[in-house]
VOLUMRO-587291 format. One record per residue (C-alpha): residue in one letter; y negated, z, x; chain; residue number from 1. Coordinates in steps of 0.25 Angstrom, whole numbers, plus 5000, padded with zeros to 4 digits. Layout:
BEGIN
node code A | north Y | up Z | east X | unit A | pos NUM
...
This chain:
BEGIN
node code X | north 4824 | up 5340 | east 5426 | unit A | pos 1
node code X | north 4815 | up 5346 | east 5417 | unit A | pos 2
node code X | north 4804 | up 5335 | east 5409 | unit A | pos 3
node code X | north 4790 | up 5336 | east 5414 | unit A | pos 4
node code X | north 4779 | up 5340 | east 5404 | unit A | pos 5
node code X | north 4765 | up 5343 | east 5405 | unit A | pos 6
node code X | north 4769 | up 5358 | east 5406 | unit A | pos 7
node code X | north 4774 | up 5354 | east 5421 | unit A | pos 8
node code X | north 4768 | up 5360 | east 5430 | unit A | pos 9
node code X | north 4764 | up 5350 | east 5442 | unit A | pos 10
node code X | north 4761 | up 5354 | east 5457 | unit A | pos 11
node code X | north 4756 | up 5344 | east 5466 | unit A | pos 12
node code X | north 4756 | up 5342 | east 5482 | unit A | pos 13
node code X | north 4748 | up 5332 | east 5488 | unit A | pos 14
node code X | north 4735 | up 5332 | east 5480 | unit A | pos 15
node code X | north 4725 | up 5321 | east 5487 | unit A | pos 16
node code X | north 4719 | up 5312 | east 5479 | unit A | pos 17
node code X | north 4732 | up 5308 | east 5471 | unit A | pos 18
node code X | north 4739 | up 5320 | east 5471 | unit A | pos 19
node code X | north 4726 | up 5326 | east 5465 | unit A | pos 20
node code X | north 4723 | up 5316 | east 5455 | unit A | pos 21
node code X | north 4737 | up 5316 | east 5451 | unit A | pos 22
node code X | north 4736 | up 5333 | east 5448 | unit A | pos 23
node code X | north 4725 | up 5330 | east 5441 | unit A | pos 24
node code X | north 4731 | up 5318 | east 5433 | unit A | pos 25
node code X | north 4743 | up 5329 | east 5429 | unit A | pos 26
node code X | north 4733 | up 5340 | east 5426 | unit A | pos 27
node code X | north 4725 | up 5332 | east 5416 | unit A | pos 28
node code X | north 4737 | up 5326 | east 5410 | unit A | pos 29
node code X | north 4740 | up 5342 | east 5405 | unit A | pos 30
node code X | north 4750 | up 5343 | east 5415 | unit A | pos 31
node code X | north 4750 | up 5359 | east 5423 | unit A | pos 32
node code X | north 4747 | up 5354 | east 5439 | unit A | pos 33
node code X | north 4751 | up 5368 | east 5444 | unit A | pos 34
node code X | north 4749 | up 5366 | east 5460 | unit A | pos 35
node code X | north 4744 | up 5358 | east 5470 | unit A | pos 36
node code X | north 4746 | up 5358 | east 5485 | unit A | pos 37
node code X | north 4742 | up 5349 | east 5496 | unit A | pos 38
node code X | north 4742 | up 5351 | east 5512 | unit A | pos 39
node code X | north 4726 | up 5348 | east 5509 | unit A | pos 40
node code X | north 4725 | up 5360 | east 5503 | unit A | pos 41
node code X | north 4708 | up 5359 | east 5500 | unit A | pos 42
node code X | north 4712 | up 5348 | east 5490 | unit A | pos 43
node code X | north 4723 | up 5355 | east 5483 | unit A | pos 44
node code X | north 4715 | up 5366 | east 5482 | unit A | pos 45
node code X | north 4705 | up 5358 | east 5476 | unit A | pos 46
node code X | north 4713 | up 5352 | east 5465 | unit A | pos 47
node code X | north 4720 | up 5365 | east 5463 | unit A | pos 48
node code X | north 4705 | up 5371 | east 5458 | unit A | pos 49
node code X | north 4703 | up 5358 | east 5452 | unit A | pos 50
node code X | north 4717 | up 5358 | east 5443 | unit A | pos 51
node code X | north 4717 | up 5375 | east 5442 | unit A | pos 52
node code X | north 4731 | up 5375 | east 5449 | unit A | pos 53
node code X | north 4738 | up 5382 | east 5459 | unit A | pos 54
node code X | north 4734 | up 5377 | east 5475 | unit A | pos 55
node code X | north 4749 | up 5378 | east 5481 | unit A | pos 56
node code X | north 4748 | up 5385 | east 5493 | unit A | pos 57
node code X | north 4761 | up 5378 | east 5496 | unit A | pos 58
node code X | north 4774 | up 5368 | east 5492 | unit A | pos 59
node code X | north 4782 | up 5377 | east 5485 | unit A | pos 60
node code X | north 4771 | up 5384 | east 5478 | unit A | pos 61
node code X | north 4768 | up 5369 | east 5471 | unit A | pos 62
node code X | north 4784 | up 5370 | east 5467 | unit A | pos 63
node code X | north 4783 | up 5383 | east 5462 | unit A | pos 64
node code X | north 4773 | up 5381 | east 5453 | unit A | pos 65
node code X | north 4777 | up 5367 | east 5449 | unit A | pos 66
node code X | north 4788 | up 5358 | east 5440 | unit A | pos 67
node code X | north 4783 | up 5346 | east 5446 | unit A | pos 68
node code X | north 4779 | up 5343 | east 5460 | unit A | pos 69
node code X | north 4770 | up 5332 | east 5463 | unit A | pos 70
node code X | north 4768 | up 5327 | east 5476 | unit A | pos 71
node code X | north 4758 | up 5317 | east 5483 | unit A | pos 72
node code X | north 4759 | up 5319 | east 5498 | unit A | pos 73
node code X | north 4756 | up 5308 | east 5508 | unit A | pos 74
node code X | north 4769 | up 5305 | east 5516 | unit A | pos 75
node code X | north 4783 | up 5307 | east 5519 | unit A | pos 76
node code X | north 4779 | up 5319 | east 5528 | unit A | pos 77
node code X | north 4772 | up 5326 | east 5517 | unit A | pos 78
node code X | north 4784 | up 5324 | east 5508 | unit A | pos 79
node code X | north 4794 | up 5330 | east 5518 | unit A | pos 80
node code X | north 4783 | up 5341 | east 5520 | unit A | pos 81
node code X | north 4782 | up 5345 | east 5504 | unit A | pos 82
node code X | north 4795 | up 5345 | east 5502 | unit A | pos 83
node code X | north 4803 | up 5349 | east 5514 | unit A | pos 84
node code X | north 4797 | up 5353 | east 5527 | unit A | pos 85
node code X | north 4794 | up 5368 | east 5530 | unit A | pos 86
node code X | north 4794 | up 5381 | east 5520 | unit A | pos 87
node code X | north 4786 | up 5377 | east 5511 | unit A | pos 88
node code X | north 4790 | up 5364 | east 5502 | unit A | pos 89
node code X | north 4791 | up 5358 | east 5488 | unit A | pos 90
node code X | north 4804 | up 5363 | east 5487 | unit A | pos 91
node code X | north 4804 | up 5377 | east 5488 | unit A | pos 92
node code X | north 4809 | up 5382 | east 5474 | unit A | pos 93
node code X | north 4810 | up 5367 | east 5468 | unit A | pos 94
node code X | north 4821 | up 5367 | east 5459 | unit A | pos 95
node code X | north 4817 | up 5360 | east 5446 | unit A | pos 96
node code X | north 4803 | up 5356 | east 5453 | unit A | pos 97
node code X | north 4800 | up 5340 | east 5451 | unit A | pos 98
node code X | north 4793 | up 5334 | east 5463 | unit A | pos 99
node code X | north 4785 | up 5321 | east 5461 | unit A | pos 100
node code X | north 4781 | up 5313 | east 5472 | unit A | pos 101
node code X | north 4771 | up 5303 | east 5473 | unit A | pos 102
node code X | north 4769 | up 5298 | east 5487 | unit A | pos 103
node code X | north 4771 | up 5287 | east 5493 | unit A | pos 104
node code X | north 4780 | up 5290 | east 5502 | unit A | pos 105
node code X | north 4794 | up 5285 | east 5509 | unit A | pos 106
node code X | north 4807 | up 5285 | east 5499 | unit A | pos 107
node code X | north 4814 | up 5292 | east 5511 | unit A | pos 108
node code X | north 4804 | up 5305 | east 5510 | unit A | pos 109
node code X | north 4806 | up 5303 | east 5492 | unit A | pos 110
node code X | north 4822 | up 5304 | east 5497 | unit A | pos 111
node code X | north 4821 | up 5314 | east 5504 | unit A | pos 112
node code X | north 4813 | up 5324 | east 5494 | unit A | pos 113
node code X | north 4822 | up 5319 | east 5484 | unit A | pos 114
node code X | north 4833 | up 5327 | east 5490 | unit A | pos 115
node code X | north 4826 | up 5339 | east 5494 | unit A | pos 116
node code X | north 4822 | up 5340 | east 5480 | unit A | pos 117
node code X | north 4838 | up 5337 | east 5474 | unit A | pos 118
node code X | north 4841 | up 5349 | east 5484 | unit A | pos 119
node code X | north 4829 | up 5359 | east 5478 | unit A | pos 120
node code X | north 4833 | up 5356 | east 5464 | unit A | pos 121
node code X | north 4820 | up 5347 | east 5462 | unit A | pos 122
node code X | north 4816 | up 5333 | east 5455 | unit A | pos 123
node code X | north 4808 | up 5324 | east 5462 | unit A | pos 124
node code X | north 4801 | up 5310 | east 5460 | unit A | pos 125
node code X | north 4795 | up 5299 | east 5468 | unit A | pos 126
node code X | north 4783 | up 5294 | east 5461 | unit A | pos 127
node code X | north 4775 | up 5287 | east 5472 | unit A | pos 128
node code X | north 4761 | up 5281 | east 5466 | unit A | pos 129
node code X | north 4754 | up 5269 | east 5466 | unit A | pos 130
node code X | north 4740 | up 5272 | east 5462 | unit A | pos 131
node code X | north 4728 | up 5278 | east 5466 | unit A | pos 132
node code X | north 4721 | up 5291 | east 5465 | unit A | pos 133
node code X | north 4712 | up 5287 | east 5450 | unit A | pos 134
node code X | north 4728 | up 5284 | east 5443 | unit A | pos 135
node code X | north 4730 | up 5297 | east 5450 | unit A | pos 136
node code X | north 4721 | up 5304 | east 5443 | unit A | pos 137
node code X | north 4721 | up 5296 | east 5429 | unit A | pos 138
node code X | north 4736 | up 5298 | east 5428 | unit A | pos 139
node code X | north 4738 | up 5282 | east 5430 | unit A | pos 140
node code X | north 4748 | up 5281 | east 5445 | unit A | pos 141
node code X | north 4757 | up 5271 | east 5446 | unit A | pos 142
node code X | north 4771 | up 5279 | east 5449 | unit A | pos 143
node code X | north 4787 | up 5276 | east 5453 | unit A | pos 144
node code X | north 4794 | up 5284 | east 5454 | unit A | pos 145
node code X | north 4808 | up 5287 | east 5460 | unit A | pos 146
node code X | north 4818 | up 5298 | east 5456 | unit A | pos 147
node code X | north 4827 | up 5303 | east 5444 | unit A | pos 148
node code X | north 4825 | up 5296 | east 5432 | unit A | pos 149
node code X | north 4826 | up 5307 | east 5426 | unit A | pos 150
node code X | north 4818 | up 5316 | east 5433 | unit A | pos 151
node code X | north 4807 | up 5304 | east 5433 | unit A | pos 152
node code X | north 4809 | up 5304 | east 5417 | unit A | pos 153
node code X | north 4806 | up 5320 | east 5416 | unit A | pos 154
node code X | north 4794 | up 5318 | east 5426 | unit A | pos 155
node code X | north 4788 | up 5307 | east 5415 | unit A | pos 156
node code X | north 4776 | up 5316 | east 5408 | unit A | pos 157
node code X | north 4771 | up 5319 | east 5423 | unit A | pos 158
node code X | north 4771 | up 5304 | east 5428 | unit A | pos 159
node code X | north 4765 | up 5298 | east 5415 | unit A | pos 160
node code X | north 4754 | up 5309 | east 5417 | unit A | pos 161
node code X | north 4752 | up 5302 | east 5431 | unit A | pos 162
node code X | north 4755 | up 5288 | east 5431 | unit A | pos 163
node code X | north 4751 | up 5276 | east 5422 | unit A | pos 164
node code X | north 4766 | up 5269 | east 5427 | unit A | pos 165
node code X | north 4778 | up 5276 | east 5431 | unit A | pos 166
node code X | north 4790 | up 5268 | east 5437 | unit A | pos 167
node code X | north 4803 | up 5274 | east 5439 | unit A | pos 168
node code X | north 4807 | up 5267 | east 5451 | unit A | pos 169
node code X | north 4821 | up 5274 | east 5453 | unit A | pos 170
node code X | north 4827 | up 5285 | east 5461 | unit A | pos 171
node code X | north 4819 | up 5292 | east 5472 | unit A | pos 172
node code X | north 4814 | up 5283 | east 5482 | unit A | pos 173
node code X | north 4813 | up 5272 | east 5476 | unit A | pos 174
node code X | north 4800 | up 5274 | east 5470 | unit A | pos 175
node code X | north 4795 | up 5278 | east 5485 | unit A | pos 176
node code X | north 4800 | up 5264 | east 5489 | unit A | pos 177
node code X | north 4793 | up 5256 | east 5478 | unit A | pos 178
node code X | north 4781 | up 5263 | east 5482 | unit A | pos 179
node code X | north 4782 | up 5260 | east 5495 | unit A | pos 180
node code X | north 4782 | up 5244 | east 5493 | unit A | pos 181
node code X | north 4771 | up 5247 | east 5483 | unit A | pos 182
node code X | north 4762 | up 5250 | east 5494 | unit A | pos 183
node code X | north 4768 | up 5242 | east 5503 | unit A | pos 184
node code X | north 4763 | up 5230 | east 5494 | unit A | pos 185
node code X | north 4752 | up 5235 | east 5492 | unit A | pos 186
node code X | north 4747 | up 5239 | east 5505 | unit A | pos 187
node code X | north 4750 | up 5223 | east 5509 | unit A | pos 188
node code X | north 4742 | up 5217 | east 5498 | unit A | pos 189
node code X | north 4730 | up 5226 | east 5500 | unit A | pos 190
node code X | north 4731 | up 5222 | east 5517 | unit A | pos 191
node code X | north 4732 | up 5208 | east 5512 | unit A | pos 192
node code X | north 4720 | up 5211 | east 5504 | unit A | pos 193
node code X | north 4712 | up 5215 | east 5514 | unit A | pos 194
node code X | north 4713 | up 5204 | east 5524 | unit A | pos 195
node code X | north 4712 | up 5196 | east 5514 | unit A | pos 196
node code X | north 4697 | up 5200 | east 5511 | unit A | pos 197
node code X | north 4696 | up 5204 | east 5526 | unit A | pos 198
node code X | north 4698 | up 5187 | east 5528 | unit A | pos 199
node code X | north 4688 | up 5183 | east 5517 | unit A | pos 200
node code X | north 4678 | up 5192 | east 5522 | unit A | pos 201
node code X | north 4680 | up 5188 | east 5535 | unit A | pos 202
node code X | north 4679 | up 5172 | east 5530 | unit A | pos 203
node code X | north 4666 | up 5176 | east 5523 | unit A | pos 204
node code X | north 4670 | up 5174 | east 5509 | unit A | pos 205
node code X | north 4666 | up 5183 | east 5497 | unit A | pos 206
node code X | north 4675 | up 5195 | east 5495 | unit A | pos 207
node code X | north 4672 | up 5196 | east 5480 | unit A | pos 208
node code X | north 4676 | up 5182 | east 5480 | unit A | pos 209
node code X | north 4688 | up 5184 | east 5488 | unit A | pos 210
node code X | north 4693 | up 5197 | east 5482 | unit A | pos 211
node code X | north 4693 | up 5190 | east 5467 | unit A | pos 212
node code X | north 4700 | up 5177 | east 5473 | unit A | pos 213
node code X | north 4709 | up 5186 | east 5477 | unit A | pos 214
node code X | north 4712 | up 5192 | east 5463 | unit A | pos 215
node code X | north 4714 | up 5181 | east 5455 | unit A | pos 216
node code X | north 4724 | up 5173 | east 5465 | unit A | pos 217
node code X | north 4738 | up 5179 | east 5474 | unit A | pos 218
node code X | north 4728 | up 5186 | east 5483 | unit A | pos 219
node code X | north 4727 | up 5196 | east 5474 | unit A | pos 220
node code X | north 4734 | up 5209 | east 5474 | unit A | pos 221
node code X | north 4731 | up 5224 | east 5468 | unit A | pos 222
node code X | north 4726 | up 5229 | east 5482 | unit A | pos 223
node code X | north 4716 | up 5215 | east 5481 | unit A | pos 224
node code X | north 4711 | up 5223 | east 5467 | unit A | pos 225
node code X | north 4711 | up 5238 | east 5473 | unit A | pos 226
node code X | north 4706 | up 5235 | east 5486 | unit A | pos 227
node code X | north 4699 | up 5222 | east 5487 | unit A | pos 228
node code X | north 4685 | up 5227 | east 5484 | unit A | pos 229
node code X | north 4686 | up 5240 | east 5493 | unit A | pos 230
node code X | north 4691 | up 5230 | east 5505 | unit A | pos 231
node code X | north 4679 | up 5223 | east 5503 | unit A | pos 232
node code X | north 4670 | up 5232 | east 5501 | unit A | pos 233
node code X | north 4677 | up 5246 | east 5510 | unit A | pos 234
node code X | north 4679 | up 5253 | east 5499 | unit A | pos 235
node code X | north 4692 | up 5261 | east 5506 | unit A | pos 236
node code X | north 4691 | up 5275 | east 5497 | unit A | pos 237
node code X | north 4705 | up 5278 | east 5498 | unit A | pos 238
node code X | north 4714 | up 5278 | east 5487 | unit A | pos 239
node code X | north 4726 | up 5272 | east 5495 | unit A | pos 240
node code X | north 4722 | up 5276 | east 5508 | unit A | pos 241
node code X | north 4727 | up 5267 | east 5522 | unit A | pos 242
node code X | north 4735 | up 5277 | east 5528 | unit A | pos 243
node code X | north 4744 | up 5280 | east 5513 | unit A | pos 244
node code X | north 4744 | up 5264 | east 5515 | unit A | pos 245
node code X | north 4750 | up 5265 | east 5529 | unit A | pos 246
node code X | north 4760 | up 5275 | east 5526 | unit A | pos 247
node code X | north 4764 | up 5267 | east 5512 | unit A | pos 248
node code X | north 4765 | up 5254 | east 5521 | unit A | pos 249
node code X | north 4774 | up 5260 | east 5530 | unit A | pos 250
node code X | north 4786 | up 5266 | east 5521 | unit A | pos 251
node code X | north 4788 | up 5251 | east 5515 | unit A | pos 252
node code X | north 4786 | up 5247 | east 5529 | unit A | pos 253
node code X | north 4796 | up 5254 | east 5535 | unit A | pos 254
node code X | north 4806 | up 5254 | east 5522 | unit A | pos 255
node code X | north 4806 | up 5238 | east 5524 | unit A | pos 256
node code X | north 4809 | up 5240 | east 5538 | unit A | pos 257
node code X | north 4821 | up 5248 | east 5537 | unit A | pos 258
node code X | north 4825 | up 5236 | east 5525 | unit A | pos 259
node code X | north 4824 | up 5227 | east 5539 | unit A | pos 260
node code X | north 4812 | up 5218 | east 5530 | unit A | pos 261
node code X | north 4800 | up 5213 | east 5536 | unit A | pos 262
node code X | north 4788 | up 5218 | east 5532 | unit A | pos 263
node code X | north 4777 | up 5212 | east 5538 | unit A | pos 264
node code X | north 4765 | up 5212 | east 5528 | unit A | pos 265
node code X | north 4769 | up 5229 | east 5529 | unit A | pos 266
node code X | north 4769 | up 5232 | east 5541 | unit A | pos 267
node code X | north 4755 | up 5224 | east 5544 | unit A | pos 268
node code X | north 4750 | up 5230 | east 5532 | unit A | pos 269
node code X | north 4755 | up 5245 | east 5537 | unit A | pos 270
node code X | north 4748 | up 5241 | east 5550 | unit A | pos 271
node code X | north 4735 | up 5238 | east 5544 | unit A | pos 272
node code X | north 4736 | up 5252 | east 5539 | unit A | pos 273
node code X | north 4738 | up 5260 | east 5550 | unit A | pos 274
node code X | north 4729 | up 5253 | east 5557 | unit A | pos 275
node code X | north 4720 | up 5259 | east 5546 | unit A | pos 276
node code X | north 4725 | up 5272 | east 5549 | unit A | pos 277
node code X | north 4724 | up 5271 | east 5564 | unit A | pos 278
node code X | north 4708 | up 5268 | east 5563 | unit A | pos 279
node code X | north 4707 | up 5280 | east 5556 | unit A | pos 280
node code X | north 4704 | up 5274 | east 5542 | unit A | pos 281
node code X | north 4719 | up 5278 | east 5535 | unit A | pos 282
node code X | north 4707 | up 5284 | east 5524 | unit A | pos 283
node code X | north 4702 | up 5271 | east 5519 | unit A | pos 284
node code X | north 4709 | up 5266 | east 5506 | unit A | pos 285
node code X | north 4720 | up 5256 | east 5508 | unit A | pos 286
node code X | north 4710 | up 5245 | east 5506 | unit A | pos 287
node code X | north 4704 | up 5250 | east 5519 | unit A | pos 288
node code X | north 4714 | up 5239 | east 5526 | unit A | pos 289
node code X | north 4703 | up 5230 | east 5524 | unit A | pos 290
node code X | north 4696 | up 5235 | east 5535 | unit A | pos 291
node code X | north 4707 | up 5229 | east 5545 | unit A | pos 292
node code X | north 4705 | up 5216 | east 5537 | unit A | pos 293
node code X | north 4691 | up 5214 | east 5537 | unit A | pos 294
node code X | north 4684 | up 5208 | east 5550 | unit A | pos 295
node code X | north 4671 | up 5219 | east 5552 | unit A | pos 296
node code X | north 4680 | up 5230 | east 5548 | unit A | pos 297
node code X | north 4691 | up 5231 | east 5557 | unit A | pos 298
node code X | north 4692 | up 5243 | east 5566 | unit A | pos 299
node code X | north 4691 | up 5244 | east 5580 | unit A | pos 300
């Protein structure tokens, strides 16, 4: 495994609003981005004019011309896609190429690629985020990260370029599972939040009011200080959008399932999401919850 340097050249797949800001993140930090390819191929053209690098016209092509690969794709279905379904992959001439992902996603899928990429000779890391699109572009993301030690040693110079915190969580999938009970977490306290607020408003009380109460006793919680005034106020630009909420709910849903546990705030909090995404408003930030929980809001 060779040691990453700012010589590296870096390709990237999956260029939304992280992906992007994360090209741009590298390219800043001195670090050569040498492709960018996305299915949405008007934004990747875009960044490639913006970054002066290559537009892949496809997988390999960002292989070919990379030492490190890194991906931000939205599901398990993209992951199978880029790396192994049909004649054109990730892994086409891979030998010696490091692939990192970043998505949140299922351990299985992080697994499966894991051996795919032992069979094509490549290196591969798990580093799902937990942060948002301005830690993207100020190289300040929370990441773990799952794989070989040694492998996550040598990739060091590129995740201290991205992230303010890098936990090595342990072997492949594990990072992917602590991921998926970070969000899990998350996506409770901010539901809780937002009926919360939903009842006070409803009782008539003052929301500033309420929303500091909230802060300074147990009521409080990081969603309270990320979402609180956008609840309030429908301030729902997405960062964390509702329907990434709704997938994110439903991997630890369904991994605490098949450990035979109850999960009950989970799967309610899941069904306020896809309820979401079921009136067509999967768009609005993951604080748009708070327009099931407020009474002259709800949704026909």
């Amino acid at each position: 495994m060779m040691n990453m340097t700012n010589s590296s050249r870096i390709g990237f797949v999956g260029v939304g609003r992280m992906g992007a800001n994360m090209a741009r993140c590298l390219n800043d930090a001195g670090f050569p981005v040498s492709a960018v390819y996305d299915v949405n191929t008007d934004e990747a053209k875009a960044l490639s004019e913006e970054l002066n690098t290559l537009l892949a016209a496809s997988l390999h092509e960002v292989t070919q011309h990379s030492d490190v690969v890194i991906t931000v794709v939205t599901d398990d279905n993209a992951m199978q896609a880029i790396y192994l379904d049909g004649d054109d992959t990730l892994l086409q001439g891979a030998e010696g190429t490091l692939f990192i992902n970043c998505a949140t996603v299922t351990p299985a899928i992080h697994q499966t690629i894991r051996t795919a990429c032992d069979a094509a000779g490549a290196e591969v890391l798990e580093c799902p985020m937990a942060s948002s699109i301005p830690q993207a572009r100020n190289g300040e993301l929370y990441l773990m990260c799952g794989g070989k030690a040694s492998v996550f040693k040598a990739a060091m110079p590129i995740i201290d370029a991205l992230s303010s915190q890098a936990v090595y969580i342990g072997e492949v999938t594990t990072a992917a599972t602590m991921k998926a009970l970070v969000n899990m977490v998350m996506n409770i306290n901010t539901a809780g939040a937002a009926e919360g607020l939903g009842l006070a408003d409803a009782l008539g009380l003052d929301l500033d009011l309420v929303r500091h109460i909230f802060s300074q006793t147990g009521a409080n919680s990081r969603a309270l200080q990320t979402d609180g005034e956008d609840m309030q106020r429908r301030g729902h630009e997405a960062y964390f959008s509702a329907a990434h909420a709704a997938k994110d709910s439903g991997i630890a849903l369904k991994m605490g399932k098949d450990e035979g546990l109850p999960m009950v705030l989970a799967e309610a909090t899941k069904n306020q999401y896809d309820t979401l995404v079921k009136h067509n408003l999967g768009h609005l930030d993951k604080s748009g919850i708070a327009e099931l929980t407020f009474k002259d809001r709800m949704p026909k």
